[in-house]
N, C-alpha and C positions, 0 to 999 in steps of 0.2 A: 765183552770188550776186554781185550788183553791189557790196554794200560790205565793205570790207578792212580789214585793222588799219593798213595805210599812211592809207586813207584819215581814220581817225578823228586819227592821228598830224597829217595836214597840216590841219584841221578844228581842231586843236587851237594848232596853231601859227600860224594865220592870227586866231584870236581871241585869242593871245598878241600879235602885234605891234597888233591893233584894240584891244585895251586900253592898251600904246604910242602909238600917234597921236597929237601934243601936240595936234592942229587939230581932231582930232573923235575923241576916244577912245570905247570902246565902252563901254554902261552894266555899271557893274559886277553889278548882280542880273543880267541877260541872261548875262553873263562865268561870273560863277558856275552859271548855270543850265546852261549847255553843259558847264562842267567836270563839275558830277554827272552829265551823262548821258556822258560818258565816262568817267567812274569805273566806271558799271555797266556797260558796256561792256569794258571793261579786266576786270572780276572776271566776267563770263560769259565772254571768252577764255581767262583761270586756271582757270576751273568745264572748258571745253572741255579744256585741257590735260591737267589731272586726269584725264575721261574716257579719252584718249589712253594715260594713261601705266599706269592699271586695269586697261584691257580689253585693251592692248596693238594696239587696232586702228591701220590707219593711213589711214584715210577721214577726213576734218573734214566742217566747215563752208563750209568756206572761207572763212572769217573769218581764219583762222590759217592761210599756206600748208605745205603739205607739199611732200617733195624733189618730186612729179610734179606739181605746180599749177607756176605762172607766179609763180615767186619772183625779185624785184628780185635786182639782183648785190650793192644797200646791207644789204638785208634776206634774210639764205639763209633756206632751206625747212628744218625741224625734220630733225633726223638722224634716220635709217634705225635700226629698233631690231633687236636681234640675235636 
């Protein structure tokens, strides 16, 4: 899967400082439009979670890494269930 929850994270943070720019700030409906789609965003990765912690599997999406994906050292991979 090419997108990540880091990525939505710096997606989000980059339209946080374009809202910032005294010289050319970003339009705030556009601002907000981005925010609701990370909202639902963010609550299909809680919905994934959920799944996770149910069925006790340990396969994702890869939206959410797990300890065997390619987890940032900022960001670790969900712990190992027993």
């Amino acid at each position: 899967m090419k997108n990540k929850m880091d990525d939505l994270r710096n997606h989000l943070f980059a339209t946080l400082e374009a809202l910032r720019d005294d010289e050319n700030p970003m339009d705030l409906a556009r601002a907000r439009e981005i925010a609701n789609v990370g909202r639902v965003l963010v609550d299909s990765a809680k919905v994934e979670v959920d799944f996770l912690k149910v069925t006790g599997e340990r396969q994702s999406t890869g939206f959410l890494p797990l300890e065997d994906d390619d987890a940032t050292p900022s960001r670790p991979a969900l712990p190992a269930r027993n």
